[in-house]
C-alpha positions in Angstrom: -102.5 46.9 8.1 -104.8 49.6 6.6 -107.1 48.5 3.8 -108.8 50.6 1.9 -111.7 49.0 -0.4 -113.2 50.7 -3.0 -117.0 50.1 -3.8 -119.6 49.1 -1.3 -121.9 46.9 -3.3 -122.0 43.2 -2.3 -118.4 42.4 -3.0 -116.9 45.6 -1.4 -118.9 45.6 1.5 -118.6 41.6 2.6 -114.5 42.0 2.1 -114.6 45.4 4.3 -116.4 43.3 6.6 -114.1 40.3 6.3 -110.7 42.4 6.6 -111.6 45.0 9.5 -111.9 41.9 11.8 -108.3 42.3 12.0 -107.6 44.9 10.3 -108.1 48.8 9.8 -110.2 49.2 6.9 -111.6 52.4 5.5 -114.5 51.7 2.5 -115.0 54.5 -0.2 -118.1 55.0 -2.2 -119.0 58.0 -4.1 -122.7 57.6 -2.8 -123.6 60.0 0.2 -126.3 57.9 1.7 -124.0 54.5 1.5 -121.4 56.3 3.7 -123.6 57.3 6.1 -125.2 54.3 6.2 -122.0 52.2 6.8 -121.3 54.5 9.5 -124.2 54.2 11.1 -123.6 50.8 10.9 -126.7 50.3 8.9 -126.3 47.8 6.0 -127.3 49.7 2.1 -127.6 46.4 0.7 -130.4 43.3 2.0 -128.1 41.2 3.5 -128.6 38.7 6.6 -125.0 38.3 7.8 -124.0 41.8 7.4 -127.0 43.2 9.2 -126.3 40.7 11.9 -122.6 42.2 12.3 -123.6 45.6 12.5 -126.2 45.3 15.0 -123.9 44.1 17.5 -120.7 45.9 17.6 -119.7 44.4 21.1 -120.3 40.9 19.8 -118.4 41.4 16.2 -116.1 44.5 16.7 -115.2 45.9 13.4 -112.7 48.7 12.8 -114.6 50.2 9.7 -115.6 53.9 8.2 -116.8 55.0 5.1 -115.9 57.8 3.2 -116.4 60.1 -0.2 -113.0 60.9 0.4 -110.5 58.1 -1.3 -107.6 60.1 -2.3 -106.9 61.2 1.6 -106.8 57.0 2.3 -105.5 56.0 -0.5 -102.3 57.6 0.2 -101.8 55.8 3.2 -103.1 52.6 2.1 -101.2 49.3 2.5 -103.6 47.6 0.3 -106.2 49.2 -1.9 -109.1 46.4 -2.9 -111.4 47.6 -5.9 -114.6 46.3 -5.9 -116.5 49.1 -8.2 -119.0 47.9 -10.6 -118.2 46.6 -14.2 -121.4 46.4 -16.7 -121.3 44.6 -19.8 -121.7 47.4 -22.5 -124.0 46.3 -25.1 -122.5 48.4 -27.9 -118.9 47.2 -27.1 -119.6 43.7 -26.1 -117.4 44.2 -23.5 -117.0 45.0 -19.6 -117.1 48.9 -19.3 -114.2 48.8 -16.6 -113.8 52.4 -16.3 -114.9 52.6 -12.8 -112.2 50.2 -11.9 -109.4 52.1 -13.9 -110.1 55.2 -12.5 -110.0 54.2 -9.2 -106.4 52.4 -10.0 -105.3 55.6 -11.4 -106.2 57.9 -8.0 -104.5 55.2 -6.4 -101.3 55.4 -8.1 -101.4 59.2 -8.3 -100.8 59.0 -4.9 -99.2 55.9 -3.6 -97.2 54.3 -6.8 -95.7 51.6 -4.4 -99.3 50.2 -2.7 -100.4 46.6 -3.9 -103.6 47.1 -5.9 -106.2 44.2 -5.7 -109.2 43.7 -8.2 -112.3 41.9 -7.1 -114.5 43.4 -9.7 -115.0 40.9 -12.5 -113.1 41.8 -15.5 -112.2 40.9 -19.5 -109.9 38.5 -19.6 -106.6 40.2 -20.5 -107.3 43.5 -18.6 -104.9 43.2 -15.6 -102.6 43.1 -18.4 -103.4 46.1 -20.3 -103.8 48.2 -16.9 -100.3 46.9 -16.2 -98.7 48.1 -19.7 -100.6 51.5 -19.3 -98.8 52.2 -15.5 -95.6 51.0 -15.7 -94.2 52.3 -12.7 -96.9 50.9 -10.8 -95.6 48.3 -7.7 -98.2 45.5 -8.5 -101.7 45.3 -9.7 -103.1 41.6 -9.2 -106.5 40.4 -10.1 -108.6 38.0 -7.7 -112.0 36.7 -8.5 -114.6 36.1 -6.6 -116.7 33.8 -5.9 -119.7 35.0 -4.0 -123.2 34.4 -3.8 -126.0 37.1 -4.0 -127.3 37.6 -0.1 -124.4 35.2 1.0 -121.4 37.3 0.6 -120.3 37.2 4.1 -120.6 33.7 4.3 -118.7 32.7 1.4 -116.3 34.5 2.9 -116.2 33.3 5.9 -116.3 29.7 4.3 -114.7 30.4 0.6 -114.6 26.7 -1.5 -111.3 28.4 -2.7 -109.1 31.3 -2.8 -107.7 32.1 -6.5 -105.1 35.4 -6.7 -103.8 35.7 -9.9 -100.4 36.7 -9.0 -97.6 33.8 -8.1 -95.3 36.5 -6.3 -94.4 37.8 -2.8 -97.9 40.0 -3.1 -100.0 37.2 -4.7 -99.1 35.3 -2.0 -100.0 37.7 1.1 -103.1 39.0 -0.1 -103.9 35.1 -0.3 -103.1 34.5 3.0 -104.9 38.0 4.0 -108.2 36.1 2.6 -107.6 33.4 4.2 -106.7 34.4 7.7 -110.2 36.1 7.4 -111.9 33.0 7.0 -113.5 30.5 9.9 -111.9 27.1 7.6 -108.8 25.8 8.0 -109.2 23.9 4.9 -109.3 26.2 2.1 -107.9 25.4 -1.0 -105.4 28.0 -2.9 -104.4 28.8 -5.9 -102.1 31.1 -7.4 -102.0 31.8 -11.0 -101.2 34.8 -13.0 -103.6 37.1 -13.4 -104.7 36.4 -16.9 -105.6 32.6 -16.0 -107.5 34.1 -12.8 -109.6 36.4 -14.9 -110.5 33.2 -17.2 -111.4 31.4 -14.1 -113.7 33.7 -13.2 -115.6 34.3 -16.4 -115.4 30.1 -17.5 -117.0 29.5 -13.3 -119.7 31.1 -13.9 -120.4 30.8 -17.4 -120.5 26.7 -16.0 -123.1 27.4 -13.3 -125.4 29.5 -16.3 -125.4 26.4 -18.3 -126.3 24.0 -15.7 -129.2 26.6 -15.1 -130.0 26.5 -18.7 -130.1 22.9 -18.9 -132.5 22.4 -16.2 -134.2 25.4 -17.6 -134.6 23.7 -21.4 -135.4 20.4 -19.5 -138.3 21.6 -17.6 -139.2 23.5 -21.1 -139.9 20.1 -22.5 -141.5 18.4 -19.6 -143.8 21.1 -20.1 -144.7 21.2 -22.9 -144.6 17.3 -23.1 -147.0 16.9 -19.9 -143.8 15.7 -17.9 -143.3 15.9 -14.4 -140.1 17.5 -14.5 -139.6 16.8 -10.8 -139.5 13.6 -11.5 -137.2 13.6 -14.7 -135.0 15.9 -12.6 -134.3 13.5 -9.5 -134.1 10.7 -12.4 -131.1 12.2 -14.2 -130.0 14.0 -10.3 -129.1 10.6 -9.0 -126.4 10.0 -11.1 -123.7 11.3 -8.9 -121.6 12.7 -11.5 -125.1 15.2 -12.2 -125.7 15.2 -8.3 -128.7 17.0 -7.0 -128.0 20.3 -6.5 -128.4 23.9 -8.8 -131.2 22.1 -10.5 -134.2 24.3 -9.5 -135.7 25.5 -12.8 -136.4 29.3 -12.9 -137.6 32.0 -15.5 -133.6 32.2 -16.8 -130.3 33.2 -14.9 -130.2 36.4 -13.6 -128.9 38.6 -11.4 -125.7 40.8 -11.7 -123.2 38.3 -12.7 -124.3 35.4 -14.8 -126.2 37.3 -17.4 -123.0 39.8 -17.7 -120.5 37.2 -17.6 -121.2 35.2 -20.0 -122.0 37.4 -22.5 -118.3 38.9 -21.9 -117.2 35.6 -22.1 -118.6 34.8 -25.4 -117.0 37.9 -26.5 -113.7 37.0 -25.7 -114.0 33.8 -27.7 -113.7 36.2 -30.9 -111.9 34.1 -33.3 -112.0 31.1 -30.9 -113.8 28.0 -32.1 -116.9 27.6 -29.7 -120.7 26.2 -29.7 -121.7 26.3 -26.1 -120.9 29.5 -25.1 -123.1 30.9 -27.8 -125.1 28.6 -26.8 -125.9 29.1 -23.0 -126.2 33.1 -23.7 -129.3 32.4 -26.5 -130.8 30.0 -24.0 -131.6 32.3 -21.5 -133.7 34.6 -24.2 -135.6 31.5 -25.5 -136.1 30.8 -21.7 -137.9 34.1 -20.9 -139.7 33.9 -24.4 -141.4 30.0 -22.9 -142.3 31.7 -19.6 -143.6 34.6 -20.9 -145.6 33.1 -23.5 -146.9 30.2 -21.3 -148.6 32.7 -18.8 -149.8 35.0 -21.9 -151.5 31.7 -22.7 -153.2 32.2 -19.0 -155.3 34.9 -21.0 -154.7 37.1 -17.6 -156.4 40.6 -17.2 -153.5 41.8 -14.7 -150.4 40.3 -14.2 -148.5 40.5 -10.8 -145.2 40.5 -10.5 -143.8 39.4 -7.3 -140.6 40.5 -6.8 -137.9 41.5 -9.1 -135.4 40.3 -7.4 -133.8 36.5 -8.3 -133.0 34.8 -4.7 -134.6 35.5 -1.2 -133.3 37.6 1.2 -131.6 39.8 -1.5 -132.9 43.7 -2.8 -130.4 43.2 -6.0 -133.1 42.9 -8.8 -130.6 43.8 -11.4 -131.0 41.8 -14.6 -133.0 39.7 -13.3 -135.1 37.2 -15.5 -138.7 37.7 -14.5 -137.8 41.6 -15.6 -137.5 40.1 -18.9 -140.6 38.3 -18.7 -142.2 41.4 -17.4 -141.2 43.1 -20.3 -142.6 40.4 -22.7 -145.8 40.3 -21.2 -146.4 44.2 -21.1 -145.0 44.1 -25.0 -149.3 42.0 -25.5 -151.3 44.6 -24.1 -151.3 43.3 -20.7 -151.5 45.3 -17.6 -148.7 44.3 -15.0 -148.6 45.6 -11.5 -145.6 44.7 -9.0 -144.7 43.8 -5.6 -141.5 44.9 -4.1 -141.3 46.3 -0.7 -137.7 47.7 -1.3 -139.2 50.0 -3.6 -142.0 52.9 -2.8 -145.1 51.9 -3.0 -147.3 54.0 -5.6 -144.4 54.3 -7.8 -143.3 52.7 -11.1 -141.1 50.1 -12.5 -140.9 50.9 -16.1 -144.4 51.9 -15.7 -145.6 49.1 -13.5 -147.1 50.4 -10.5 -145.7 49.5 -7.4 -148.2 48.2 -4.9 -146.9 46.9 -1.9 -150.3 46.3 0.0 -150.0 42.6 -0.6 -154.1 41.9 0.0 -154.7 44.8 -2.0 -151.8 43.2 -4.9 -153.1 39.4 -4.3 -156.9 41.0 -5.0 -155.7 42.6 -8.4 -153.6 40.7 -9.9 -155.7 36.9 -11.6 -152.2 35.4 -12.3 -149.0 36.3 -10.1 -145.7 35.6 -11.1 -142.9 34.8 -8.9 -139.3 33.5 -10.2 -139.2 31.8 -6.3 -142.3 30.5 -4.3 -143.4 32.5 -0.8 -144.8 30.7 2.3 -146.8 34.5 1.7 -148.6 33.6 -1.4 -149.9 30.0 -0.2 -153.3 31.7 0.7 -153.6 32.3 -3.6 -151.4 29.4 -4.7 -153.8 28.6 -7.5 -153.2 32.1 -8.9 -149.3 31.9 -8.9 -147.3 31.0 -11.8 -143.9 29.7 -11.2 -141.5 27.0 -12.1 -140.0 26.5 -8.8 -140.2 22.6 -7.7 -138.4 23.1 -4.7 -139.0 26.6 -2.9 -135.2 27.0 -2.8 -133.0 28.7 -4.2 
């Protein structure tokens, strides 16, 4: 079969990986260096797995290239995956999904019959609409997914579930395409229509951003209460209906999805009766707001940040909290310098110099800020700020 998967970021890439284990599989991006990176086989995103795949192509043979050129593959395709990105647009309150529709319409200008799968996260009700607007197209099926930042390989490799949101013939291939890709036996599956599987999406991880924001709002208190939230944490953890896991308090959800997500959620609740979803978006802002005003509190001279990204082992810093905490700080006056090797060192961050010398950044900084403790800041632990009880993620 020849798979052609459009969009390299995290979600393309792991899936390219996943299918050309078995499968020819050609990955198209618009961005030069990407291509010639994937070609190279030289992961363009921080990821352990994939790095690991690529350096040993006798080990883990993959039949994958990268190209600019999508029309030329597209007309041969079997099955075209879209994986492109899909930020929430402020001004509309929704998903700006053009990325996603353009690709489905260079697809269909040349291959009306190929099964069209979307991975990138959409509004709930868009595989609909897309349908309506191409009605001569074969089949267009939504599938979420369900991946974790820096573990996208993994979680495919070992998916908790499989949702397509098509109950046909297609639905049920590219299903079982997923899951012959995966090293589990046991994975669960369901098929839905495509509506439903865009709702799962959004409603999964709106769920994980207000278990975040609970822990988040408990550890608030604790703090300002003279709590030991560690303490009220494995108190209310034990309960295994709570369990003890995703309860690491941080400066606020980030990264690409949550923050995105659930504010498109809450936007398709419009003239739906809802309180939590409202909720868990103004949360996270109060979060920041704590965080930032505890360490302004700190009466620091220079702030350092230390890394802008939300987890370990991940260069993806979009959205993430301590950015808005940054942003805080900066807005009193404060000088903020940052750490963060995957950018140059000397240059800015909304202009935050970039020093990557970490003696020289330990030396200048009184209070450093990190979202996620670093065996490399125990040398100045009495100078970091951070809410993370349990150096996890």
């Amino acid at each position: 079969m020849k798979i052609v998967v459009a969009g390299t970021g995290y979600v393309g890439l792991s899936l390219a990986v996943l299918f050309a284990r078995r499968h020819e599989v050609v990955a198209v991006d618009v961005v030069p260096e990407k291509v010639e990176k994937i070609n190279a086989r030289v992961s363009p995103i921080e990821d352990a797995e994939i790095e690991r795949l690529f350096a040993n192509p006798e080990a883990h043979p993959l039949d994958l290239t990268a190209t600019l050129d999508g029309a030329t593959h597209y007309r041969t395709a079997d099955l075209v995956v879209i994986a492109t990105p899909t930020d929430y647009d402020p001004v509309t309150q929704f998903f700006d999904t053009s990325t996603v529709e353009n690709v489905i319409g260079e697809v269909l200008a040349v291959n009306p019959d190929v099964t069209i799968a979307v991975k990138s996260t959409v509004p709930v009700g868009f595989t609909e609409r897309v349908r309506a607007a191409h009605p001569g197209a074969h089949i267009i099926i939504f599938s979420p997914e369900f991946l974790r930042e820096s573990k996208a390989p993994f979680d495919n490799l070992h998916p908790a579930r499989i949702v397509v949101g098509d109950t046909g013939p297609r639905g049920r291939e590219f299903a079982e395409l997923l899951r012959e890709g995966a090293e589990d036996d046991d994975v669960p599956i369901l098929l839905t229509d495509s509506t439903e599987a865009e709702a799962i999406k959004l409603f999964a991880n709106t769920y994980l951003a207000v278990r975040v924001a609970y822990f988040n709002e408990l550890d608030t208190y604790a703090a300002v209460h003279g709590l030991d939230t560690a303490h009220v944490i494995e108190g209310v953890c034990l309960d295994p209906r709570i369990g003890g896991h995703y309860n690491n308090p941080s400066f606020g959800f980030g990264g690409y999805c949550l923050p995105k997500d659930t504010k498109q959620l809450l936007a398709n609740y419009s003239g739906v009766p809802q309180n939590i979803m409202t909720a868990v978006v103004d949360a996270n802002r109060t979060r920041k707001d704590f965080i930032a005003e505890d360490i302004i509190k700190l009466d620091p001279m220079v702030v350092g940040i230390y890394r802008l990204a939300m987890k370990s082992g991940s260069d993806n810093f979009r959205a993430s909290a301590i950015q808005g905490v940054m942003k805080r700080i900066k807005a009193k006056g404060i000088p903020v310098i940052v750490y963060e090797p995957t950018l140059p060192d000397g240059s800015e961050f909304f202009r935050s110099k970039i020093v990557n010398d970490l003696p020289a950044f330990k030396r200048y900084a009184d209070v450093i800020v990190a979202n996620r403790f670093d065996p490399a800041l125990q040398d100045v632990a009495e100078k970091v700020y951070t809410r993370d009880l349990y150096h996890r993620d």
